[in-house]
C-alpha positions as CSV (number, residue, x, y, z in Angstrom):
1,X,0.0,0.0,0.0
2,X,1.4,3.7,-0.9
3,X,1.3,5.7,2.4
4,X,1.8,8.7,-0.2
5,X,-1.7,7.9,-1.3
6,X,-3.4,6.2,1.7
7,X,-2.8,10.0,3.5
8,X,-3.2,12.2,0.5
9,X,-6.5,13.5,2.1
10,X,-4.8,15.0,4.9
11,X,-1.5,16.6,2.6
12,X,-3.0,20.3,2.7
13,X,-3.8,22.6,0.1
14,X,-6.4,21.7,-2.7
15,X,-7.4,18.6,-3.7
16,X,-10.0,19.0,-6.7
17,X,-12.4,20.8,-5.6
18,X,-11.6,20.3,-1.5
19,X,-9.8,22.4,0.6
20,X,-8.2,20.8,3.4
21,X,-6.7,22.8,6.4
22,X,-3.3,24.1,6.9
23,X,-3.0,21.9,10.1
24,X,-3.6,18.5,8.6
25,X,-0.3,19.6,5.9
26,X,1.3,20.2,9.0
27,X,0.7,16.8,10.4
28,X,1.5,15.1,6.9
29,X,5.0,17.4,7.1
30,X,6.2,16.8,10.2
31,X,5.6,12.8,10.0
32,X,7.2,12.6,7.0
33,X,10.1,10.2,7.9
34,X,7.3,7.7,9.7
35,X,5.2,8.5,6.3
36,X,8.1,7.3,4.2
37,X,8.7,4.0,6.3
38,X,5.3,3.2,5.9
39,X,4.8,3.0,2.0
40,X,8.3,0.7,2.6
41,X,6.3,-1.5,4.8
42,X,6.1,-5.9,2.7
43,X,2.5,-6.4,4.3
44,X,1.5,-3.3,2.4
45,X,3.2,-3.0,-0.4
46,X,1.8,-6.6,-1.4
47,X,-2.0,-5.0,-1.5
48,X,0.0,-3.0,-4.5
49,X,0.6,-5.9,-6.8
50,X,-2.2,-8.0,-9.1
51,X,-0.6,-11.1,-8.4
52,X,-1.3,-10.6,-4.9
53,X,-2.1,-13.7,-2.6
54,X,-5.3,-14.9,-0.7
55,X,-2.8,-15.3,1.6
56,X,-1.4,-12.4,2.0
57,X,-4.3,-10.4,1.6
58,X,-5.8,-12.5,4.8
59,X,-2.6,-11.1,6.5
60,X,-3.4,-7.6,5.7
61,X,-6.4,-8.1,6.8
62,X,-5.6,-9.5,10.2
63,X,-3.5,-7.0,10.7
64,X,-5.9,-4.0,10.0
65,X,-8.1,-5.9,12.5
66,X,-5.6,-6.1,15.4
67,X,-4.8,-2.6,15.2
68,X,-8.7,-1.1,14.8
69,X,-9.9,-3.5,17.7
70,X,-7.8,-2.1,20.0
71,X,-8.1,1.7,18.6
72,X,-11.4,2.1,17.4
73,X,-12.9,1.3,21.2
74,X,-10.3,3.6,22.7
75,X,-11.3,6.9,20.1
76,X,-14.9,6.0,20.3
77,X,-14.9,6.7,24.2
78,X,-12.3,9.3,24.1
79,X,-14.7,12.3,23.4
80,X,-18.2,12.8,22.9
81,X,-18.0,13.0,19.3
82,X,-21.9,13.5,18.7
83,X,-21.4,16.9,20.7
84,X,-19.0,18.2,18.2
85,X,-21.1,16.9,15.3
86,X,-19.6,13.2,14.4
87,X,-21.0,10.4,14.0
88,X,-18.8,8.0,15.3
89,X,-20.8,4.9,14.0
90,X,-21.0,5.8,10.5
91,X,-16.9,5.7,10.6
92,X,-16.1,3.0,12.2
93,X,-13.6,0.4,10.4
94,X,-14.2,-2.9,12.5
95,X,-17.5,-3.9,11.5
96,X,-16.4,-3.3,7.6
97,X,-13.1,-5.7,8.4
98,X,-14.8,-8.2,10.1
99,X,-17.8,-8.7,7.6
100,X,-14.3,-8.9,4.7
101,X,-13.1,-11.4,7.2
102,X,-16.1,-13.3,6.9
103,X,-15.9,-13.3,3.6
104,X,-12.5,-15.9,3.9
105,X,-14.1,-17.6,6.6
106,X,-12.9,-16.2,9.4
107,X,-15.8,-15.7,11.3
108,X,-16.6,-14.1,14.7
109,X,-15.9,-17.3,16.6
110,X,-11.9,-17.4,15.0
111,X,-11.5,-13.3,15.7
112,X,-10.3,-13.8,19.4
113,X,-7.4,-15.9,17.7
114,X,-5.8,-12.8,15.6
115,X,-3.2,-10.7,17.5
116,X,-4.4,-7.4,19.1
117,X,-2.6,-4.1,19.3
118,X,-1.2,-4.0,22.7
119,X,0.2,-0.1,22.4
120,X,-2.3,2.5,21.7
121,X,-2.3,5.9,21.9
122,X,-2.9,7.7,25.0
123,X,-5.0,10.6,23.9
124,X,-5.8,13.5,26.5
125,X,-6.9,16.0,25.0
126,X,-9.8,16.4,22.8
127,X,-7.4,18.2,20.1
128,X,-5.1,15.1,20.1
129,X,-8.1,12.8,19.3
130,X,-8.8,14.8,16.4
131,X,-4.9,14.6,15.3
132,X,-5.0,10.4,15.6
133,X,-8.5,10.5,13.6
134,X,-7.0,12.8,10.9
135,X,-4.5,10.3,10.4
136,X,-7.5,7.6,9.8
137,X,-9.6,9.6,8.1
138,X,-7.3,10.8,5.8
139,X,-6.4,6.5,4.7
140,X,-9.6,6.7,2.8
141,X,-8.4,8.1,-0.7
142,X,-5.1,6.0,-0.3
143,X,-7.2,3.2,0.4
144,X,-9.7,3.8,-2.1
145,X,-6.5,3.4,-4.5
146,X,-5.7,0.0,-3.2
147,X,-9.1,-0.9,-3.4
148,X,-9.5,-0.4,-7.0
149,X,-5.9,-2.1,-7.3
150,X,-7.7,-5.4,-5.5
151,X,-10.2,-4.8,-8.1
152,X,-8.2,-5.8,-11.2
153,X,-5.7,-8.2,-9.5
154,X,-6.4,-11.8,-9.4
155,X,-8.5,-12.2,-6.5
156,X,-10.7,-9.6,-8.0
157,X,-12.1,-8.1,-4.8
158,X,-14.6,-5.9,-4.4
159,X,-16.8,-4.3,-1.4
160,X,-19.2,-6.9,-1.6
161,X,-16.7,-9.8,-1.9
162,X,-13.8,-8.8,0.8
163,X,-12.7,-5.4,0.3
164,X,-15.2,-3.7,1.8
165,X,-12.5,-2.0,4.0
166,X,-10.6,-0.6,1.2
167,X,-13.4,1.2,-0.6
168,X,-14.4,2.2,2.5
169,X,-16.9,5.3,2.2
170,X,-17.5,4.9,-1.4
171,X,-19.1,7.8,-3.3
172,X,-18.8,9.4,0.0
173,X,-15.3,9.7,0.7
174,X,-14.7,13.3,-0.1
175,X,-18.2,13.8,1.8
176,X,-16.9,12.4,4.6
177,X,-13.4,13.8,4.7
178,X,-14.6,17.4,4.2
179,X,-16.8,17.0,7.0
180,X,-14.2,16.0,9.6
181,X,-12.2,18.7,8.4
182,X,-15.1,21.5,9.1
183,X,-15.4,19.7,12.3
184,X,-11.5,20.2,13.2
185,X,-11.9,24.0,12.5
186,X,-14.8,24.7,14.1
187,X,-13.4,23.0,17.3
188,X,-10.4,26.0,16.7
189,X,-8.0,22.7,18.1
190,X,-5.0,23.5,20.1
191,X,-2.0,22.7,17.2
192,X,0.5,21.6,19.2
193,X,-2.2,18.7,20.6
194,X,-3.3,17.7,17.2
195,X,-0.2,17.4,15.8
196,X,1.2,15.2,18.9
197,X,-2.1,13.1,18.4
198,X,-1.1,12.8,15.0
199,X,2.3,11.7,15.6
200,X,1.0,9.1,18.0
201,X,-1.0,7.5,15.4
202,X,1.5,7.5,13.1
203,X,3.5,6.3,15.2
204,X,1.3,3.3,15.8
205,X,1.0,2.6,12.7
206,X,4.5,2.0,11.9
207,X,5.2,0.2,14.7
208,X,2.2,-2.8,14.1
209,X,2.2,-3.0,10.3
210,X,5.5,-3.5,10.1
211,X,5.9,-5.7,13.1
């Protein structure tokens, strides 16, 4: 998977017709290095190719799910999102990887055997929640991109077939983005918060996938 496209949604300036926030450039900037690591990351990279395996699509799979169980749950009782106009249930990744697990039999019975995330971020602030959720909201174009890779590769996957996590938000993916970013500068967040947020999600990041 290309971290360049995965986070292109949170790189700044314009993007089509979107305007995203000086901040979120900011984040992109000053993770750069981690940024980098991450495009360099096998279990990734592998989404990338059309020859790639069941297997090692099961693996990517796995792994998404070990680090969203333990994240999503944290982020979800963090803040009260609904008070700052989210809803936290129309972005949530675990049900959409679990229902792609499924899909290669591996069902909710066999999810307590994957490996979980055991270091998440710790998040104090409500400014440093919204710089680790920049960093997953802005996967969804990069995804997308992987997503239509899976399409024409071999296993020819799709959102109703096992890469339901990929394509994500669909249509609404610039909908959705947009939105969180009206919701960061309304909030008027603390920068130096939501950029250590930020880098702590990153940070993740780097150090499951690639473990």
């Amino acid at each position: 998977m290309n971290f360049t496209r995965v986070l292109a949604a949170i790189g700044g300036a314009r993007v089509g017709r979107l305007f995203i926030p000086q901040i979120f450039k900011d984040l992109l900037r000053e993770n750069s290095d981690t940024h980098r690591k991450l495009g360099e990351i096998p279990l990734l990279k592998a989404l990338e190719n059309t020859n790639v395996t069941r297997g090692e699509y099961i693996a990517a799979l796995k792994k998404m799910y070990g680090l969203y169980i333990a994240l999503e749950p944290r982020l979800e009782k963090a803040i009260d999102w609904s008070a700052i106009g989210i809803d936290f249930n129309e972005r949530r990744r675990l049900p959409m990887l679990e229902r792609d697990l499924q899909k290669f039999g591996i069902g909710s019975d066999k999810l307590h055997e994957i490996p979980v995330c055991a270091e998440v971020p710790e998040l104090s602030t409500l400014s440093e929640v919204l710089g680790c959720m920049a960093v997953i909201e802005g996967s969804t174009a990069g995804a997308t991109a992987t997503a239509q890779k899976l399409a024409v590769s071999n296993l020819q996957l799709g959102p109703h077939n096992g890469a339901e996590f990929f394509n994500n938000y669909g249509d609404r993916r610039n909908e959705m983005r947009m939105s969180f970013a009206r919701v960061v500068t309304a909030q008027q967040v603390n920068r130096d918060q939501f950029l250590s947020g930020g880098k702590k999600a990153f940070d993740t990041f780097y150090k499951w996938l690639s473990s």
